[in-house]
N, C-alpha and C positions, 0 to 999 in steps of 0.2 A: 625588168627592163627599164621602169619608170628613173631609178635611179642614176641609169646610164643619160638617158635624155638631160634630167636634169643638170648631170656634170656637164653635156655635150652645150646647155646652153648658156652654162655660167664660162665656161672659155674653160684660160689656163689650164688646159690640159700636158700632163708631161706625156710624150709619146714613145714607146719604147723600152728594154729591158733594162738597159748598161743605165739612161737617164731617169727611170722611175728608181730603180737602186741606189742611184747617188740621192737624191732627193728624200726618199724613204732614209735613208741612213743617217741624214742631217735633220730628220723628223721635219720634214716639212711637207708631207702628204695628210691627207685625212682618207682618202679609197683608194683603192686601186683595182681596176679590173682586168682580169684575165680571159684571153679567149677560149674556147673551148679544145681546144687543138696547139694551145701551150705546150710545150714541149713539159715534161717531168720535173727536172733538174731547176730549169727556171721557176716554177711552180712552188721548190720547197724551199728553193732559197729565197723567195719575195715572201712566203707564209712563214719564213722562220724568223725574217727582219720585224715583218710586220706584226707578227705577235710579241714583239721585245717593244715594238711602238705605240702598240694598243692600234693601230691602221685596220680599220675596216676591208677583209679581200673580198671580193664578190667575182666568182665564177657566173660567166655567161655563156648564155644555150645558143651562143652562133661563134662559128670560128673567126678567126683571122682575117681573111677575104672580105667578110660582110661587117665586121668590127672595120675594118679601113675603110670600105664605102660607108658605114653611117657617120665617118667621122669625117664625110668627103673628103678621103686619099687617094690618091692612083697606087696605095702601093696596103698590103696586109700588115696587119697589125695586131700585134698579141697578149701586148699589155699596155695599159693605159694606168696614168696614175692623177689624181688630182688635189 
């Protein structure tokens, strides 16, 4: 989880599936994280880019809901990319 904080305090976070994929695509990520309760489909296609980009994935042991409140959102959130 250290690793998430520490993205959470450097900023520039990309928020979201459609805009971590654009970003991942143009290789301009280094991690991305996914919630626990990521849907499948989104799952193998951000690990199938990211392993073409050499991008760090890291799976997190809290869903969506609690990924959006530590990221103070009012709304869940499933993947994050930075």
């Amino acid at each position: 989880m250290s690793k998430l904080e520490d993205a959470l305090k450097e900023g520039n976070l990309i928020i979201g599936r459609d805009r971590t994929l654009k970003m991942l695509k143009n290789d301009k990520l280094k991690k991305i994280f996914l919630a626990s309760n990521c849907d499948e489909e989104t799952k193998e296609q951000i690990k199938k880019y990211a392993k073409l980009g050499n991008v760090e994935v890291i799976e997190l042991d809290i869903n969506n809901h609690e990924l959006g409140t530590k990221c103070k959102k009012l709304f869940a959130i499933s993947v994050l990319g930075c």
